[in-house]
C-alpha positions as CSV (number, residue, x, y, z in Angstrom):
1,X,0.0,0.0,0.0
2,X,2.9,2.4,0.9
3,X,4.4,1.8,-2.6
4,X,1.0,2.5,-4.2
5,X,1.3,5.8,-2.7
6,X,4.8,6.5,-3.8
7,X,3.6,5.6,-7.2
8,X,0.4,7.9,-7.1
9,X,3.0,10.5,-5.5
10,X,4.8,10.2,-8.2
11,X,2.7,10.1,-10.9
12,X,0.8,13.2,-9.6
13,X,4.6,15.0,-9.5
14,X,4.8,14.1,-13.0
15,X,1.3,15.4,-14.2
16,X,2.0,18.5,-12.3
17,X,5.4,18.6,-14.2
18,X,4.3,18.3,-17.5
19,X,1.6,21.0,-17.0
20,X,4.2,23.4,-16.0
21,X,6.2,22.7,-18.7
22,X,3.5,22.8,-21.1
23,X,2.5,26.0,-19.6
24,X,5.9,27.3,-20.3
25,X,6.5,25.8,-23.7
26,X,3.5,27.6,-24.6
27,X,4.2,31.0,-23.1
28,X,7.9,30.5,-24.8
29,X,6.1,29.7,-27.8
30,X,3.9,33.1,-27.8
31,X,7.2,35.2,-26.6
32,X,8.8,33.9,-30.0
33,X,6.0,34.7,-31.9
34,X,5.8,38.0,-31.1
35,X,9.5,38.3,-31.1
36,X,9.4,36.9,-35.3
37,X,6.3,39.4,-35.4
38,X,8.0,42.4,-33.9
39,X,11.3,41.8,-36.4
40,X,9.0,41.5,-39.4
41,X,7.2,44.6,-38.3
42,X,10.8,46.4,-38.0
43,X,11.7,44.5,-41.4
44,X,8.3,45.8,-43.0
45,X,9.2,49.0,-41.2
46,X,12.7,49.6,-43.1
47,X,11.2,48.3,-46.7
48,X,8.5,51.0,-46.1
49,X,10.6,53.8,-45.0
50,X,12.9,53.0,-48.1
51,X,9.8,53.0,-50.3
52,X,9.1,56.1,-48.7
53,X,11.6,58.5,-49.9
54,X,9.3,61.0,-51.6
55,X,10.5,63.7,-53.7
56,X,8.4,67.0,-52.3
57,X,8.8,70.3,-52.9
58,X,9.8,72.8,-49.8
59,X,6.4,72.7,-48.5
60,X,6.1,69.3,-48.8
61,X,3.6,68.7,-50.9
62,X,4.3,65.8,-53.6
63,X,4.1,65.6,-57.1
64,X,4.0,69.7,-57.2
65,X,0.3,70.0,-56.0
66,X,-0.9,67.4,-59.0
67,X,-3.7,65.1,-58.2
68,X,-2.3,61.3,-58.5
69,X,-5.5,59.5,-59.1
70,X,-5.8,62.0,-62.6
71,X,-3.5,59.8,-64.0
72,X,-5.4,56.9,-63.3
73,X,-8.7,58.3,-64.2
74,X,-8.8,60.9,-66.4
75,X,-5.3,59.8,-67.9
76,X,-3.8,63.2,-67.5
77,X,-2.3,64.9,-64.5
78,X,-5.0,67.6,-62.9
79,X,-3.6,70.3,-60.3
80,X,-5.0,69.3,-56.7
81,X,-6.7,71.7,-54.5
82,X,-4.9,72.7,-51.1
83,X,-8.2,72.4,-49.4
84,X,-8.4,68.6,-50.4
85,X,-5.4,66.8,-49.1
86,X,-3.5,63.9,-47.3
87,X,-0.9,63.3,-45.6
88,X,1.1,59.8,-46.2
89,X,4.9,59.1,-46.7
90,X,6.3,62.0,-45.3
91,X,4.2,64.4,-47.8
92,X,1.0,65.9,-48.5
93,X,-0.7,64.9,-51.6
94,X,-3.1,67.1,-53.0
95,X,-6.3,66.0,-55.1
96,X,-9.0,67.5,-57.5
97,X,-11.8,65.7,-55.4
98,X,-13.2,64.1,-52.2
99,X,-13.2,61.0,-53.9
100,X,-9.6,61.0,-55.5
101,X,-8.6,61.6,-51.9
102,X,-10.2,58.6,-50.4
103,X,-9.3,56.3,-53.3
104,X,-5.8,57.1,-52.4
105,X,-6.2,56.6,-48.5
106,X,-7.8,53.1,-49.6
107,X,-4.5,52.0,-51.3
108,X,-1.9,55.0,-52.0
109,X,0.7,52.3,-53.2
110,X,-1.6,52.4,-56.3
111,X,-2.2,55.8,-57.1
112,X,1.5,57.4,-55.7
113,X,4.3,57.5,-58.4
114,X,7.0,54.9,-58.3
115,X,10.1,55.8,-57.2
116,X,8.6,58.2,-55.1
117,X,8.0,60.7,-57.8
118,X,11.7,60.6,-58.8
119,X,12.5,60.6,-62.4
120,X,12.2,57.7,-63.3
121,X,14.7,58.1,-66.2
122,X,17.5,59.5,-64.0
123,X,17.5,56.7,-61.5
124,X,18.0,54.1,-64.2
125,X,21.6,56.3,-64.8
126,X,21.8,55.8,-61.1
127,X,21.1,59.3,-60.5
128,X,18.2,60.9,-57.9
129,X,16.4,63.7,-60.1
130,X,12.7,65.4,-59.1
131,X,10.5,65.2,-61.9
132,X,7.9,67.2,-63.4
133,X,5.0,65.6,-62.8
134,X,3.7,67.0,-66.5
135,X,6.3,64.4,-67.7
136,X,4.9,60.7,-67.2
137,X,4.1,57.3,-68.3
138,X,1.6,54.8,-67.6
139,X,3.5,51.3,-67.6
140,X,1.3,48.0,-65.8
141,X,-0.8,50.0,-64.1
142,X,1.9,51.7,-62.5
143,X,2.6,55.8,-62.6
144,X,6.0,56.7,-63.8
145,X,7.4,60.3,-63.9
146,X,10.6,61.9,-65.6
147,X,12.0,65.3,-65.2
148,X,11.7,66.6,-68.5
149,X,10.7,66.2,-72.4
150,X,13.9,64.7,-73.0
151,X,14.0,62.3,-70.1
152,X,10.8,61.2,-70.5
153,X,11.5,60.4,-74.6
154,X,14.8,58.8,-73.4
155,X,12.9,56.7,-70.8
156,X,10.1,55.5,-73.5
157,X,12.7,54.3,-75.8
158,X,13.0,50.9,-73.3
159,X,10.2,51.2,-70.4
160,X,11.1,47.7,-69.4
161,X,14.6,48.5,-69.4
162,X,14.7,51.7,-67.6
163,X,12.5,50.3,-64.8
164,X,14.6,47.5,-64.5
165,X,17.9,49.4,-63.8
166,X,15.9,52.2,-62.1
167,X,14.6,49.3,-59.2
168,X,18.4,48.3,-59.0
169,X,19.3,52.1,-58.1
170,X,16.2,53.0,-56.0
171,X,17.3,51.3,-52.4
172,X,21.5,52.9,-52.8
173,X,20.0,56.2,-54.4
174,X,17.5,56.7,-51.4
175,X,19.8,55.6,-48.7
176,X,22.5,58.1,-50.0
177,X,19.6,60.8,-49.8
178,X,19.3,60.2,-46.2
179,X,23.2,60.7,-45.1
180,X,23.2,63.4,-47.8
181,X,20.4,65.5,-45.6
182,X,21.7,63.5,-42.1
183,X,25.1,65.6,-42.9
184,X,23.1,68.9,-44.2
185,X,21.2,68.5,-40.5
186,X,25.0,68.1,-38.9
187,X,26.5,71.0,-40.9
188,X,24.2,73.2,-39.5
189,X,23.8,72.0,-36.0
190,X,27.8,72.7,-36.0
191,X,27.2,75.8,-37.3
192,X,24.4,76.7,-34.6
193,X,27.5,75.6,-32.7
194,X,30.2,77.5,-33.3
């Protein structure tokens, strides 16, 4: 009888055990998950900020006040009112109506130019160029815009091409915008300085 005990001792010790452990496998388990989701979120984080580099003039408004949805449905750029905007990427992008607005804030990935409104032309030379939003092209559903006539013509002659090279060049070209206005910053904060 005093061995059954042991044994039911025992077993009970082991039940008890295992539920602790599961308990903490499981609490392990949710720590790592939100560990992997936190790093994707930084990862996602980092892709978006480099997708993010939009070219705005100095008060910030992209595409020089031009409406991005015009492209998209009246195939032709249209000036946006100041009264009708939205911020997202850094910028405010300006619209001809309520509903261009809102079609953007539903998926501005769509409407926004590629390259954030960089010519398009200059970045496949490996070069970071604002455009002139007058200047575009329409290529799978996808806004491009150049920084001139020339550019543009240039950038036509192999669409394909030019995207190609100018995709290779976006991530370098962006990053080297950033230290470019990180030392700008420093330059005058040492000057504030002296």
């Amino acid at each position: 009888m005093h061995f059954t005990k042991s044994l039911t001792g025992i077993f009970l010790l082991i039940i008890l055990f295992s539920v602790v452990s599961l308990a903490q496998d499981k609490d392990m388990m949710k720590d790592n998950m939100k560990k992997k989701e936190m790093m994707d979120n930084d990862k996602m984080m980092k892709h978006d900020d480099m997708m993010m580099k939009i070219s705005k003039n100095t008060d910030g408004v992209a595409l020089k006040g031009y409406d991005p949805v015009s492209y998209f449905t009246d195939m032709k750029p249209e000036m946006g009112m100041s009264n009708i905007s939205y911020k997202w990427g850094g910028a405010t992008w300006r619209f001809t109506s309520k509903d261009h607005m809102k079609m953007f804030k539903e998926n501005p990935s769509k409407y926004a130019p590629q390259f954030g409104g960089y010519c398009a032309y200059a970045l496949s030379l490996n070069k970071l160029v604002p455009a002139d939003p007058a200047y575009w092209t329409m290529k799978n559903r996808m806004l491009y815009v150049n920084a001139n006539a020339d550019a543009q013509k240039l950038f036509r002659k192999d669409e394909t091409g030019n995207i190609e090279k100018a995709e290779k060049n976006w991530k370098s070209l962006s990053m080297k915008e950033d230290e470019m206005n990180d030392d700008k910053m420093m330059d005058n904060k040492m000057d504030k300085d002296k």
